[in-house]
N, C-alpha and C positions, 0 to 999 in steps of 0.2 A: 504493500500500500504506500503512496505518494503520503510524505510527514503534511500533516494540516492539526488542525486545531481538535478535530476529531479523531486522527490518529496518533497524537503524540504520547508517548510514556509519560512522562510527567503532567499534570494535571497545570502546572505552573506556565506550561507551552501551551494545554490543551483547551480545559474548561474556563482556567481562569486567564486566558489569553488577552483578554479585553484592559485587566488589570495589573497585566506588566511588562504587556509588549513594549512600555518604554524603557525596558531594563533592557532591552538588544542593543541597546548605543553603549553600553557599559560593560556588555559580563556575557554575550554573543563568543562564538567562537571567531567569527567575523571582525569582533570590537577588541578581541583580544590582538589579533594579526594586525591590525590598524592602529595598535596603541605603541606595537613594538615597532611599529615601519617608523611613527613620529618619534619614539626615541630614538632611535639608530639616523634619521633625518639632523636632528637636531641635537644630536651628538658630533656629526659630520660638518656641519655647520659652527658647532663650538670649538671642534677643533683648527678649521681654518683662521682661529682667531689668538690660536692657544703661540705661536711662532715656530711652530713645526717649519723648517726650510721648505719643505715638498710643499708645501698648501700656504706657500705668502704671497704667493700670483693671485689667490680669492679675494677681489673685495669688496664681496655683499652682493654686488648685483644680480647674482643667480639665486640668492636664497631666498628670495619666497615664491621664486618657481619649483626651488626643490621642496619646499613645504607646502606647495600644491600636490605634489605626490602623495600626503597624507588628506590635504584637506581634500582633495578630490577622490580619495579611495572608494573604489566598488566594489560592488561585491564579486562580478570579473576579475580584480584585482587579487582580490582574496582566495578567488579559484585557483587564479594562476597559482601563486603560492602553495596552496593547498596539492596544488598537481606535481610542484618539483619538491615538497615535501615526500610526496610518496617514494621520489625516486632517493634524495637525500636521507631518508627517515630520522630528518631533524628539521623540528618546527622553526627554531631560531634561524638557521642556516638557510634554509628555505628563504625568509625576509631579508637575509643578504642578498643574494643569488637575483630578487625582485630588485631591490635599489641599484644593484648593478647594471640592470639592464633597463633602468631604468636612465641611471650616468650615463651609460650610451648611447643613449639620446639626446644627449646635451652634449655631448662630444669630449666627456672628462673621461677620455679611458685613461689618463695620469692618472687619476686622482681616484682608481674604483679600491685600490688596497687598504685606503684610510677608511672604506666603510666595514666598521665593526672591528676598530683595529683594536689591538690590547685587550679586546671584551673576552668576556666567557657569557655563555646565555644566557647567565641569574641576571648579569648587569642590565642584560634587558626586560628578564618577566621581572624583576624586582627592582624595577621602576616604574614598567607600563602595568604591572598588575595595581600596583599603589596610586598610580595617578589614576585607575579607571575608577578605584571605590573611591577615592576622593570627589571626583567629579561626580559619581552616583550621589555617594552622603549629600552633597552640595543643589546638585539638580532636578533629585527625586525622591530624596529621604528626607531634608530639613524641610522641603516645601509641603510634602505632606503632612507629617507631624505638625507643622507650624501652623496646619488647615485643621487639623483635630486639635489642638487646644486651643485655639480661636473659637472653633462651637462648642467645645468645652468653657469655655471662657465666658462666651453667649450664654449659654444656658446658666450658668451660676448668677451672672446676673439678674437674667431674669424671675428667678427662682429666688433671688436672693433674702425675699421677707416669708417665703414658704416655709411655716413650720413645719417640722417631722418627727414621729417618735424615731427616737437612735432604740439600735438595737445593740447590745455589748453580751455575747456569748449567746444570741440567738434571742434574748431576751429584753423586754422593755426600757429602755432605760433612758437617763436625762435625754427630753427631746433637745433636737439639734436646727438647723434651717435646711430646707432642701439646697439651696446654693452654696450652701459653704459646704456639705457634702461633697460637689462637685469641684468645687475649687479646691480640694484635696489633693486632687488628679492631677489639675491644672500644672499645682504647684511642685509636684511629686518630677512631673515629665520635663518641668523646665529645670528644675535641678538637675538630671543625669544628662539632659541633651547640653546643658553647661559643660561637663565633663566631658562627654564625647567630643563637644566643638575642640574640648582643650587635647585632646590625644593627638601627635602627631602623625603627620603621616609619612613613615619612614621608609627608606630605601636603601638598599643595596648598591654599592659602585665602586667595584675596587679590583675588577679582575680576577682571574680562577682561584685564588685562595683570600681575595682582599687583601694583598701588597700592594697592587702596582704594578708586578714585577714585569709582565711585559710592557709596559708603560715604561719602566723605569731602563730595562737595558738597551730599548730602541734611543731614548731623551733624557740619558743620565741625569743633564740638569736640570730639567721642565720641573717646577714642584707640582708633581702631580696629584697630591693632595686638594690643595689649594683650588686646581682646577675640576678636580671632583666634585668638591664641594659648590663650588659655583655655577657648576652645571646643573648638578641634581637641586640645588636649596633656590637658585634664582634665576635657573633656565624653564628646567620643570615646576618648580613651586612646591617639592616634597621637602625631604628634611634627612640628608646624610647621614645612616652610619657610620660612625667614626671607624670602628676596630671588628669587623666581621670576618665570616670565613668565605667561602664559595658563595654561602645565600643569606639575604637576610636574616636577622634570629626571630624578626617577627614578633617580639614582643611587646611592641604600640597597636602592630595588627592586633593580637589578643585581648590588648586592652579597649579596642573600637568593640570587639566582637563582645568584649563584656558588657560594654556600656548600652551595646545596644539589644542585647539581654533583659537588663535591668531596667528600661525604657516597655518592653514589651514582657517584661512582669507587670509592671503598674498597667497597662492594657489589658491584661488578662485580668489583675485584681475590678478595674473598669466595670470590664463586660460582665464578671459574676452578678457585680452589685445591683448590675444594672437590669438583669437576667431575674435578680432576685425581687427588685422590685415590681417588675413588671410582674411576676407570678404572685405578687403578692395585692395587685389592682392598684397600686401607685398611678400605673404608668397604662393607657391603653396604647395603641398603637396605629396608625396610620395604616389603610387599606388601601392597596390597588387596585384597578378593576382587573377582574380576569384571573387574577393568582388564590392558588389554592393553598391552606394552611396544610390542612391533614389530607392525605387520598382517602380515609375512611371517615370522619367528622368533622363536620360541613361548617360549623361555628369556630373553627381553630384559626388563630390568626398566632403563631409562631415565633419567637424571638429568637428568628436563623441566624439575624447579622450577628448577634453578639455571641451566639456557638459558635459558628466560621470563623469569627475574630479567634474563639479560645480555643480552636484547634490548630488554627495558620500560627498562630503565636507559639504554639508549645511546640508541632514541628521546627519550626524557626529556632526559637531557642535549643533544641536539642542541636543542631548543625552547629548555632553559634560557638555551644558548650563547644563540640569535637575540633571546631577549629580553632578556639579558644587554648584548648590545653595539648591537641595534635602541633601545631603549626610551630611554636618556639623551640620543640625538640630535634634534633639533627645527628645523625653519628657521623662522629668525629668531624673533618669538613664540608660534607656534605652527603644527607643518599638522596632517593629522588620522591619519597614518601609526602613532600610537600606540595610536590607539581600535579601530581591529579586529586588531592585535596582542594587545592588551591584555583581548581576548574570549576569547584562549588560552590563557590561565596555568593554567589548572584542567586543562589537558590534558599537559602534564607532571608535573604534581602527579599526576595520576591514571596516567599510566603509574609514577611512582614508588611512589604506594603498592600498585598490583597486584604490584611487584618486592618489595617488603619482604613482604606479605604472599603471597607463590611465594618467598621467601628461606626465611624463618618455614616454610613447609611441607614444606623441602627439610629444612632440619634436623632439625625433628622426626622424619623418614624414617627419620635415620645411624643404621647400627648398628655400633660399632666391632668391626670385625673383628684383635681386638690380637697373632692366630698374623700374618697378613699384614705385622703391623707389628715385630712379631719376626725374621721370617725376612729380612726385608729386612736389618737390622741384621746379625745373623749370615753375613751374603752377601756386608757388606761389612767388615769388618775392618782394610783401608787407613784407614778414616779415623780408627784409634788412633794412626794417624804425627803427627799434629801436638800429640799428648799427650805423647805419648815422646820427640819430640825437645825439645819447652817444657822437661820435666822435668831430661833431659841437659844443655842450657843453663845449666838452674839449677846445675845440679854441674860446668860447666865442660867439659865433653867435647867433646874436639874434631869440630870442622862435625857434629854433630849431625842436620842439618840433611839435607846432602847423602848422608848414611851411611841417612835413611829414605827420602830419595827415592830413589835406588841400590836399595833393598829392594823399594817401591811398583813401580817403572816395570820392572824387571828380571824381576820375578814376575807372572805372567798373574792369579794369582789369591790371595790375601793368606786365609789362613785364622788360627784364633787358634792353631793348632801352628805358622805361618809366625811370628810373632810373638816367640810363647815362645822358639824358636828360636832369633832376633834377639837377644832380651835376654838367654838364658843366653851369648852367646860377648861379648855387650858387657865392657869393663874398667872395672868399677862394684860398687862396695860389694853384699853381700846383701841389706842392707837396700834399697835402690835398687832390687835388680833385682824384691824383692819387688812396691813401689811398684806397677813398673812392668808386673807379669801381673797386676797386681791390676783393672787399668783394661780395660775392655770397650767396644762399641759401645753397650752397655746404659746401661752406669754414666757413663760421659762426656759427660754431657749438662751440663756447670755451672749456676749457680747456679741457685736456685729463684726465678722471679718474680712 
């Protein structure tokens, strides 16, 4: 069968096609072949700059024809490669072999032995693998995120004078606001997406052991160093390993993969809550025409977006885990245990964004049903005990304390006449007792945040 959306193995090419085909410019086998062409382009380029005697004839004029070679890549291009890969059976190599003949187009057959000179092929996936999730994080990951806590954000305002009972171990307890519930969230994602911005994005570039050393016996004196650095930190925009071996050690990588673990924990803690209040009549939900809840019962209106969210998410995070704590391992200077690893990363990426955008669509759905969120509150009345004994405290009354648990535990069912009741035989000033009917499961929700 011809690969389509209904033939693909992964559901991530397949079903959820619609929701990540923008990850192909990033993490494609395609985008990977087109990440290594502009590195090895614009390594060739840094080097006509570097005082190599062979390449002081260059100056500039050809270089953003030769970075048309990248900007212009197709997927014909990518074939090509793809086909003297077969014969090479080296993917790296293969991307030489292209710019070369590419050079001979432009009539630099001098100048085809500087492309890829000194390199080993880490220096190339361990840079263009790093710049492609950089540019993901930046072009399709902050932007969605940024779109989920903005109607996260939305909604807590909205919501923001929404009383609610809180529940603490499944059970009633000091009500809360339905907006500052959400802004929990809010606040939870923009903490770790902090962090994540702060990880950098590190690379590899230092030749087959990270010396230099064929750098260094071809241009004894060139500090090669120096010009590593300046390629990879202010050519590319990554961020140089100083002291590596054959490949990066990936330990910034790990630390992206954690951050963005912990970003899509608070997602999934999200969607339970959210899961949970809907089944608890909080929240009804917006109806389509035409779509079915249950194939057997015909009144079911389903809260799928935020289960897809809590299953994209926990796949997701199992991959992030594996590449998390597979990826900074290596024996000795190098085996090859990271390279088809590291053909994965765009596959929790992409379960993560079909969860943000099935998060996104679950919210949009709520409809605050706020009689639900009322009646609840009024059902429970117990939990103005820990207002009224705070308050008796304040005035010195004695065990306060034990005088509302004796009320709570003793009475099946606490209404606001059980209360009243309580506080007119209390021995406490009028003004006190005023205070104290004046407090509700409404009103007792402290301060505003």
């Amino acid at each position: 069968m011809a690969l389509s959306s209904l033939t693909a193995v992964s559901p991530v090419d397949g079903r959820y096609y619609n929701a990540t085909h923008e990850l192909a410019a990033y993490f494609s086998e395609f985008a990977l072949i087109k990440y290594r062409v502009l590195v090895e382009i614009e390594y060739f380029i840094s080097l006509t700059t570097s005082g190599i005697p062979q390449l002081q004839h260059f100056d500039g004029s050809l270089n953003e024809k030769l970075r048309d070679i990248y900007r212009n890549f197709t997927i014909e291009d990518a074939q090509w490669i793809k086909d003297k890969e077969k014969i090479t059976n080296h993917d790296v190599k293969a991307v030489e072999y292209f710019i070369k003949d590419k050079f001979e187009l432009f009539g630099l057959h001098d100048s085809l032995e500087f492309i890829h000179f000194g390199l080993t092929s880490q220096d190339i996936n361990n840079t263009a693998i790093p710049y492609s999730w950089k540019e993901a994080i930046q072009n399709s990951y902050l932007p969605a995120i940024e779109e989920l806590t903005n109607e996260l954000r939305a909604l807590s305002d909205e919501w923001t004078n929404i009383p609610m009972l809180a529940r603490t171990h499944g059970q009633p307890a000091s009500p809360t606001r339905l907006g500052k519930e959400i802004k929990v969230f809010v606040e939870r994602i923009e903490k770790q997406i902090q962090l994540l911005i702060a990880v950098p994005y590190s690379a590899k570039f230092g030749g087959a052991t990270g010396n230099f050393n064929a750098h260094h016996i071809a241009y004894p004196t060139h500090n090669w160093v120096d010009f590593g650095n300046n390629f990879v930190n202010n050519v590319l925009g990554l961020d140089r390993s100083q002291t590596t071996t054959q490949i990066e050690h990936y330990d910034n990588f790990a630390a992206s993969c954690d951050a963005l673990k912990r970003v899509n924990t608070i997602i999934i803690d999200l969607s339970r809550d959210i899961w949970t209040y809907i089944s608890m009549d909080y929240f009804k939900q917006k109806i389509t025409a035409g779509q079915i809840g249950s194939s057997a019962m015909p009144h079911k209106v389903n809260p799928i977006d935020f289960e897809n969210a809590e299953g994209n998410l926990g796949l997701a995070n199992a991959l992030f885990e594996h590449l998390a704590a597979k990826l900074p391992i290596s024996r000795l200077q190098r085996d090859l245990t990271d390279s088809t690893v590291l053909r994965n990363i765009g596959v929790p990426f992409a379960h993560t964004l079909i969860a943000i955008k099935s998060t996104l669509r679950g919210l949009r759905k709520l409809i605050l049903n706020e009689k639900a969120l009322q009646e609840d509150l009024e059902k429970n009345w117990a939990v103005v005990a820990e207002a009224l004994q705070t308050i008796l405290r304040r005035e010195g009354y004695p065990k306060p304390y034990e005088a509302l648990k004796d009320l709570t535990r003793t009475n099946t069912h606490i209404t606001s006449e059980t209360i009243a009741e309580f506080v007119e035989n209390l021995n406490v000033s009028a003004e006190v007792k005023a205070e104290l009917k004046a407090i509700s499961p409404s009103t007792y929700t402290g301060v505003q945040l």
